[in-house]
N, CA, C and O of each residue as an XYZ file, in Angstrom:
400
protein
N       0.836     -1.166      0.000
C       0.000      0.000      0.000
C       0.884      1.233      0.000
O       1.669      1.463      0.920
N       0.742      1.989     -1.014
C       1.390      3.193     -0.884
C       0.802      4.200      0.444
O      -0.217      4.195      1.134
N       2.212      5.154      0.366
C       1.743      6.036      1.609
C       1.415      6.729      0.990
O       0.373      7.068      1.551
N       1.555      7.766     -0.554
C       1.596      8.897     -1.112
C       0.216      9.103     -1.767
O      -0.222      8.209     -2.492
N      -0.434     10.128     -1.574
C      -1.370     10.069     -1.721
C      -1.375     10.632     -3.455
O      -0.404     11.150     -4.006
N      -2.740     10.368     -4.108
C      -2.749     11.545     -5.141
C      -3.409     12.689     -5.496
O      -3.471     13.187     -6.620
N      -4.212     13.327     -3.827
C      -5.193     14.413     -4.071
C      -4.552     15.232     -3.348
O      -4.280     14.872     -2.203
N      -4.129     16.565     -3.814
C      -3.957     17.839     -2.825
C      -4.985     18.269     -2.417
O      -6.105     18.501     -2.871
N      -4.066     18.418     -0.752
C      -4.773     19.032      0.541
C      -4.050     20.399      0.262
O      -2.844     20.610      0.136
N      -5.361     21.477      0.183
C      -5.064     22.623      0.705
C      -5.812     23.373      1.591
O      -7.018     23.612      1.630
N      -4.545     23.826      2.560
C      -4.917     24.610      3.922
C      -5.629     25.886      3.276
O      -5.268     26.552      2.306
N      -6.945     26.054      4.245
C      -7.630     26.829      4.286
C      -8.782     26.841      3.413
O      -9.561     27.794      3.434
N      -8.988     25.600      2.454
C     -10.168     25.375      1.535
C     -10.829     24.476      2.018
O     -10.268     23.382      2.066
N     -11.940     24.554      2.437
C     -12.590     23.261      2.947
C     -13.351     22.599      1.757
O     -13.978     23.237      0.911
N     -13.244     21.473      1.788
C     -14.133     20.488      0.598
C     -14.801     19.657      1.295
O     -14.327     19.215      2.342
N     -16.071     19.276      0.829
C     -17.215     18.634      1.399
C     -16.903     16.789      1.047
O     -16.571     16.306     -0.036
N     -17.087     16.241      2.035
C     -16.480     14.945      2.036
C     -17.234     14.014      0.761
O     -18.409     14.082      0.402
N     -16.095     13.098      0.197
C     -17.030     13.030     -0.972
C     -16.427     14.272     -2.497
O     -16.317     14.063     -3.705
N     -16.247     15.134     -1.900
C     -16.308     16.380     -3.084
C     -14.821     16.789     -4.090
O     -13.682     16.492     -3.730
N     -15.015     17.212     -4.842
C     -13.565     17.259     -5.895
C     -12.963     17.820     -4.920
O     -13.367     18.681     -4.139
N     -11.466     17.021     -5.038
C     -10.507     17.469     -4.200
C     -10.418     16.652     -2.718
O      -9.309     16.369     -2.266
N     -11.492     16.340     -2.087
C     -11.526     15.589     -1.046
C     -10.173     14.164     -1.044
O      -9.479     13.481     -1.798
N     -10.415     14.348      0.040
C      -9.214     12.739      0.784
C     -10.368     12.024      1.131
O     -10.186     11.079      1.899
N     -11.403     12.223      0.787
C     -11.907     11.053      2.139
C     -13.533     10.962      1.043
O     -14.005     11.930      0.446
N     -14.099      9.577      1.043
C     -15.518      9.243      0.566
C     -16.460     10.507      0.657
O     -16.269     11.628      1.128
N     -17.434      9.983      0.101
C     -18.708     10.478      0.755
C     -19.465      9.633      1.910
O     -19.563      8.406      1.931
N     -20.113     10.775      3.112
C     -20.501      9.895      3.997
C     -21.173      9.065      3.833
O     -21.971      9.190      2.903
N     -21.192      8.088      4.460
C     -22.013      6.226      4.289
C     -22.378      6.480      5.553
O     -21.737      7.156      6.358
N     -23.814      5.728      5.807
C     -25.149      5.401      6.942
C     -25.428      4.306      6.515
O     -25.677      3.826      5.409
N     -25.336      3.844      7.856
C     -26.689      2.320      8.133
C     -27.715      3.091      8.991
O     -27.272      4.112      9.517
N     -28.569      2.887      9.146
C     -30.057      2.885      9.787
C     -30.328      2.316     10.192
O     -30.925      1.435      9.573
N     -30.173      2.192     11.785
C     -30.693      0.855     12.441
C     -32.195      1.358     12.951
O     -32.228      2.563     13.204
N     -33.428      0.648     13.143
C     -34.888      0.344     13.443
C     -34.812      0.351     14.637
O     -35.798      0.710     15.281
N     -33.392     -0.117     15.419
C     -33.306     -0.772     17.002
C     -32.317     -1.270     17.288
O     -31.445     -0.971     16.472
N     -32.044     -1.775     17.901
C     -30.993     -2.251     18.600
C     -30.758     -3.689     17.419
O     -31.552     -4.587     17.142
N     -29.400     -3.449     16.933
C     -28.838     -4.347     16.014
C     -26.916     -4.387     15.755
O     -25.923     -3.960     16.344
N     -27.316     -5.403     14.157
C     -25.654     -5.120     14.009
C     -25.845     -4.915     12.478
O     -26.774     -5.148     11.704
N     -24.307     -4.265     12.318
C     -23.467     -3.911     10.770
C     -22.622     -4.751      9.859
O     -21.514     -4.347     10.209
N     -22.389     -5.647      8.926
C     -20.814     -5.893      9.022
C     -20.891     -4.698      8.216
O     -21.849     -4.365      7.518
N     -19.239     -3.761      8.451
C     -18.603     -2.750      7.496
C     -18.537     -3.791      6.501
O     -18.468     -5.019      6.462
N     -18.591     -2.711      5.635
C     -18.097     -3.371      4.004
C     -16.543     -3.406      4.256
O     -15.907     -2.937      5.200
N     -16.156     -4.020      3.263
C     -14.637     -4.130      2.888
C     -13.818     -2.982      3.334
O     -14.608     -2.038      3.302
N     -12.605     -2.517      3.755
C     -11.716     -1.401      3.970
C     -11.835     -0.607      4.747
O     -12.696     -0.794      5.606
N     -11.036      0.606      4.783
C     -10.091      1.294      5.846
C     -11.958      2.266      5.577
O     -12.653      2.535      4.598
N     -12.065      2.484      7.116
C     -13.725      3.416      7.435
C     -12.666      4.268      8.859
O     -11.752      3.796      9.536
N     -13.281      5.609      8.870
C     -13.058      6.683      9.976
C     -14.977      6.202     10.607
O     -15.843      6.081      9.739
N     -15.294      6.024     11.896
C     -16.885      5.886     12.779
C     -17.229      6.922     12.716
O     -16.141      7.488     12.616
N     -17.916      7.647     12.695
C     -18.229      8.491     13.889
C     -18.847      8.828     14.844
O     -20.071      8.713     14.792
N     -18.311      9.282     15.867
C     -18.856      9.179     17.516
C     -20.395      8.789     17.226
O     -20.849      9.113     16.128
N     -21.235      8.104     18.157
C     -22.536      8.343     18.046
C     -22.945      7.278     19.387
O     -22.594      6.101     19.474
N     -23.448      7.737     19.987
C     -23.791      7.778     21.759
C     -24.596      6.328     21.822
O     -24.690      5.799     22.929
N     -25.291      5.544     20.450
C     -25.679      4.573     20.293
C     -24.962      3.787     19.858
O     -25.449      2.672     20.044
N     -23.669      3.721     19.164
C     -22.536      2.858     18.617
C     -21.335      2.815     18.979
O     -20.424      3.565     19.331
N     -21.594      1.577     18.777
C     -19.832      0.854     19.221
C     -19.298     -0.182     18.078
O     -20.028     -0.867     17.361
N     -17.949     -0.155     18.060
C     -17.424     -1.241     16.724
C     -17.149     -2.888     17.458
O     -16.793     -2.740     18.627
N     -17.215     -4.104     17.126
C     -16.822     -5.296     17.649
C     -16.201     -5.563     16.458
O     -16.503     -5.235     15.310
N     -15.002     -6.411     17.034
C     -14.527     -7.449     15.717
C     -14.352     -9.109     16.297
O     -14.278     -9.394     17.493
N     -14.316     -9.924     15.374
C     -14.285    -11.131     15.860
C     -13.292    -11.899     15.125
O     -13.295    -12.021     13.900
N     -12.521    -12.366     15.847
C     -11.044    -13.078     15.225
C     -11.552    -15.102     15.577
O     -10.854    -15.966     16.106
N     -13.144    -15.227     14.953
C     -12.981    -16.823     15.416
C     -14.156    -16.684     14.352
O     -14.854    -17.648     14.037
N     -14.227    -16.129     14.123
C     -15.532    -16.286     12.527
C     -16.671    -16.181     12.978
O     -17.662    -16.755     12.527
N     -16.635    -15.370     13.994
C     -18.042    -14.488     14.305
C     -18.804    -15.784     15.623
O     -20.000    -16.034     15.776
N     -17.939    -16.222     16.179
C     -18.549    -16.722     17.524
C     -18.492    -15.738     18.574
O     -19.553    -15.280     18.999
N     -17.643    -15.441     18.939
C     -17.357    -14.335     20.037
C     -16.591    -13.011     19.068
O     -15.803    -12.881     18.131
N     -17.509    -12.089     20.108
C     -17.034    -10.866     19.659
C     -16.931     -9.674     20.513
O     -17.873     -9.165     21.122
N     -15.780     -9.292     20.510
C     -15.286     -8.451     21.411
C     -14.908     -6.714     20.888
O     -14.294     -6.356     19.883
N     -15.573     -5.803     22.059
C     -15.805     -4.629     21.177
C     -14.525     -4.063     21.610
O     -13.811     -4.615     22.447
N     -14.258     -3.017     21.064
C     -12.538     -2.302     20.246
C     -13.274     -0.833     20.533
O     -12.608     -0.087     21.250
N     -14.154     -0.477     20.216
C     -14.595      1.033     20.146
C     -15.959      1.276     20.970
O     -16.991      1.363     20.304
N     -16.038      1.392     22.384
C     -17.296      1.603     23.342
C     -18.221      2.819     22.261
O     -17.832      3.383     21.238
N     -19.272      2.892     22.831
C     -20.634      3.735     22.183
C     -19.901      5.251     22.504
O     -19.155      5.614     23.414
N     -20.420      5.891     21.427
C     -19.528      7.735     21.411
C     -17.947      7.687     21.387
O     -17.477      8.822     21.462
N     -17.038      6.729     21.307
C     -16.202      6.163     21.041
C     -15.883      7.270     19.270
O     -15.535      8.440     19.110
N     -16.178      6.293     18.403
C     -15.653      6.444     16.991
C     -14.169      6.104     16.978
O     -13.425      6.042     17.957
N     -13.873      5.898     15.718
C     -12.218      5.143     15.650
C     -11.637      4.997     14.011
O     -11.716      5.667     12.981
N     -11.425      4.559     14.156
C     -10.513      4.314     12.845
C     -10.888      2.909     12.561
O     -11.535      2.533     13.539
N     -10.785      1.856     11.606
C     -10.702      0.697     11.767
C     -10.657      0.345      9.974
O     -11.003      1.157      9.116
N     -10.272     -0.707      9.771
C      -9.834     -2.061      8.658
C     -10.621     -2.965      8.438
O     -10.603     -3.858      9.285
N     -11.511     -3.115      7.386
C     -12.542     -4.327      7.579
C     -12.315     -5.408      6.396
O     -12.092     -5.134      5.217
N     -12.402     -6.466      6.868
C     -12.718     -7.313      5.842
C     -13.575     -7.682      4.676
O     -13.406     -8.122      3.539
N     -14.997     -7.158      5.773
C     -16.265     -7.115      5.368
C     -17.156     -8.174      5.831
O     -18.321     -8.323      5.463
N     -16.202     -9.259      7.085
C     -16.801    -10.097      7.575
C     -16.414    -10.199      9.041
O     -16.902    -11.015      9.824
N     -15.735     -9.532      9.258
C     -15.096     -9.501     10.972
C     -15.082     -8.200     11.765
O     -14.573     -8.006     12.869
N     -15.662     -7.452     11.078
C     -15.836     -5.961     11.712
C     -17.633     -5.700     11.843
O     -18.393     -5.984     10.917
N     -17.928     -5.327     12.688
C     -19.414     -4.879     12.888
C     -19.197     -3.231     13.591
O     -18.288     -2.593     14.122
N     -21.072     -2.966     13.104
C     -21.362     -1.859     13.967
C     -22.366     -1.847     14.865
O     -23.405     -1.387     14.391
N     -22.444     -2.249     16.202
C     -23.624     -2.473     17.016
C     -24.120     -1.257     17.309
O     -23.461     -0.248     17.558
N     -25.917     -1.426     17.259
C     -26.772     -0.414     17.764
C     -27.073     -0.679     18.835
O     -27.434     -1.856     18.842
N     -27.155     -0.126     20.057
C     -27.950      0.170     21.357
C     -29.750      0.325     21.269
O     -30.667     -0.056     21.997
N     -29.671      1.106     19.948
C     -30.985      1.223     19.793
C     -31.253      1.667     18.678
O     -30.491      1.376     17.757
N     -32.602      2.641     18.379
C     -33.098      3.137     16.829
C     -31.829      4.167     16.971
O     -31.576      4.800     17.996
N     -31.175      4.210     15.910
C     -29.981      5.432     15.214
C     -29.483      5.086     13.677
O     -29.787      4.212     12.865
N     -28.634      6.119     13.679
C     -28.189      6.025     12.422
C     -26.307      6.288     12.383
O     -25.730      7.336     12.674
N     -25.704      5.052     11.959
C     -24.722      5.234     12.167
C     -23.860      5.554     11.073
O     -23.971      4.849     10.070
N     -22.609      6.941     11.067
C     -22.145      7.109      9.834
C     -20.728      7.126     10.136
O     -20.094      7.343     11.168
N     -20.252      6.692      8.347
C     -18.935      6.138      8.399
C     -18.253      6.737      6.978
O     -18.878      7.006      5.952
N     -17.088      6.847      7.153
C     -16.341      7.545      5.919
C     -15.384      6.691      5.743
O     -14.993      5.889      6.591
N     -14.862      6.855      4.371
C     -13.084      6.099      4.166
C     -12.087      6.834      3.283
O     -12.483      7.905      2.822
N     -11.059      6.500      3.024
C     -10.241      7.470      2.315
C     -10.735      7.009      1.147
O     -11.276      5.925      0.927
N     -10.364      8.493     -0.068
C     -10.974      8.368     -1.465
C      -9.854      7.428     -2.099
O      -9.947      7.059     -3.270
């Protein structure tokens, strides 16, 4: 994986995530009804905080799963697309970004 990116960042222009010029997706939501789970899709996601979510991952193929990021937390994280989740506490909406 390269480190070098190929979009210039410039100080003092803000760009809307997602938007020409951006480093980073457009924001992504799940919608949870209630208290549930996520798997992330595939790759590198930024959480963000949200007072109903927390991240689990599971290193045994989804028998036990142990959470990495408590609720209002948010984090950084790497997904497979089968070992990373996003648990709801309850009805919310949880959103997630990744690099472009």
């Amino acid at each position: 994986m390269s480190l070098i990116s190929s979009k210039m960042i410039l100080a003092n222009n803000p760009v809307a995530l997602g938007g020409e010029g951006s480093a980073y997706t457009a924001m992504q939501s799940n919608v949870f009804a209630g208290a549930g789970n996520f798997l992330l899709p595939s790759g590198d996601w930024w959480i963000v905080p949200n007072a109903d979510i927390s991240v689990q991952i599971t290193t045994d193929g989804g028998t036990t799963w142990v959470t990495i990021a408590a609720a209002n937390a948010g984090c950084f994280i790497r997904s497979d697309g089968v070992a990373v989740r996003l648990v709801a506490s309850a009805a919310t909406t949880a959103d997630f970004f990744g690099p472009a």
